[in-house]
C-alpha positions, -999 to 999 in steps of 0.1 A, spaced: 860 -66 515 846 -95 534 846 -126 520 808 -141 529 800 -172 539 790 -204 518 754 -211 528 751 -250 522 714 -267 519 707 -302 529 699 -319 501 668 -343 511 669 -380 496 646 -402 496 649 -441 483 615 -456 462 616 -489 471 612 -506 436 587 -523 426 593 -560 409 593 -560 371 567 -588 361 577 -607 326 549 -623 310 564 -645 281 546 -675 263 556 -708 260 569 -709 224 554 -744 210 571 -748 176 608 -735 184 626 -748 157 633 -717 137 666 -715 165 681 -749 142 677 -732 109 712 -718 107 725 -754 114 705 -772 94 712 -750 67 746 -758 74 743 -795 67 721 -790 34 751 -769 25 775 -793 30 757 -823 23 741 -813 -12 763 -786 -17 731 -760 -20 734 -720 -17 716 -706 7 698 -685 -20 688 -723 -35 680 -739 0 653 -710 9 639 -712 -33 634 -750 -24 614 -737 12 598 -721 -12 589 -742 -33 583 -773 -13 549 -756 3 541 -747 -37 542 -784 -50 532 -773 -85 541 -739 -98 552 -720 -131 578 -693 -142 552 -670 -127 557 -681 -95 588 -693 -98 598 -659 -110 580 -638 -81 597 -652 -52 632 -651 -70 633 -613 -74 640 -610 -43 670 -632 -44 704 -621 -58 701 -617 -99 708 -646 -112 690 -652 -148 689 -687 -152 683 -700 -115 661 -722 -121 680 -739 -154 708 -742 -129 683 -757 -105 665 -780 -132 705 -791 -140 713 -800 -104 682 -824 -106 663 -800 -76 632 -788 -104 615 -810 -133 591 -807 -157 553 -819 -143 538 -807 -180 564 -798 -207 553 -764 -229 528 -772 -257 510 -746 -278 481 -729 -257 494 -743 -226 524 -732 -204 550 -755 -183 545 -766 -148 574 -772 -126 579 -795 -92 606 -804 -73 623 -836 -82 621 -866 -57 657 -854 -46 643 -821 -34 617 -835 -19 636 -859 2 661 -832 7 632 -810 25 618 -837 44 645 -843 61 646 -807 68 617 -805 83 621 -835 105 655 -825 118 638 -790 128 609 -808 146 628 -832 164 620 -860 147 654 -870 135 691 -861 144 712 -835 129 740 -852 114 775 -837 124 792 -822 92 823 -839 100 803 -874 94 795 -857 59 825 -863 29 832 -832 17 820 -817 -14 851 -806 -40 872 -820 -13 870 -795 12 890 -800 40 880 -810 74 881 -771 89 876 -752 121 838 -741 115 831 -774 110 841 -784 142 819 -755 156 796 -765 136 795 -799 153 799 -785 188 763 -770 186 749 -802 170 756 -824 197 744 -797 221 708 -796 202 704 -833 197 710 -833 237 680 -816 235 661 -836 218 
């Protein structure tokens, strides 16, 4: 037998020049959502606040005036915790506005303490005042000074650059 021959084909190739990719983004006016994590931070370690708390008292700061109805709906979706908002009330973040009388149900607001607690939020997220580094802050139950505090602070001083 013969062996037979390999018939090879040239492969034609042929090179698309590309086109450019064109990115249309906005300009982003309000971009303090990127701060939230560390200003969380600081309400954590400053008021010693969950995270679960912190985001009831967002919440709640838009409400003003609200009852166990409302209270109630936005804390289902939160951990289950029955008595948040006794907890709250005994950290001095919720008071009464109208105590319970017969025919007429309690309304809650935050306490001055929340209040100021949120404004500062909010102006630390716009830009309007500095976010405090959380080695400045003394510790809550004497937690020591510790390595993600010092990251922590690393990104604060990088952010009120930008400011």
């Amino acid at each position: 037998m013969k062996p037979r021959a390999i018939k090879s084909k040239a492969i034609k190739v042929r090179i698309y020049k590309k086109k450019p990719i064109v990115a249309v983004r906005t300009e982003v006016n309000h971009d303090f959502l990127k701060y939230i994590k560390v200003v969380r931070a600081w309400v954590r370690h400053k008021h010693g606040l969950s995270i679960e708390d912190f985001e009831m008292l967002c919440y709640l700061y838009s409400e003003q005036i609200f009852d166990n109805h409302q209270f109630d709906q936005y804390a289902q979706i939160f951990g289950f915790t029955q008595d948040r908002k006794r907890e709250m009330m005994e950290k001095g973040l919720i008071i009464h506005f109208r105590k319970p009388k017969p025919g007429q149900r309690a309304i809650f607001e935050l306490s001055y303490k929340a209040k100021s607690i949120m404004k500062q939020v909010y102006e630390m997220l716009q830009g309007e005042r500095e976010i405090p580094k959380l080695s400045d802050i003394k510790p809550i139950n004497n937690r020591p000074y510790h390595f993600t505090k010092r990251q922590y602070d690393r990104v604060i001083d990088r952010l009120n650059k930008d400011f």
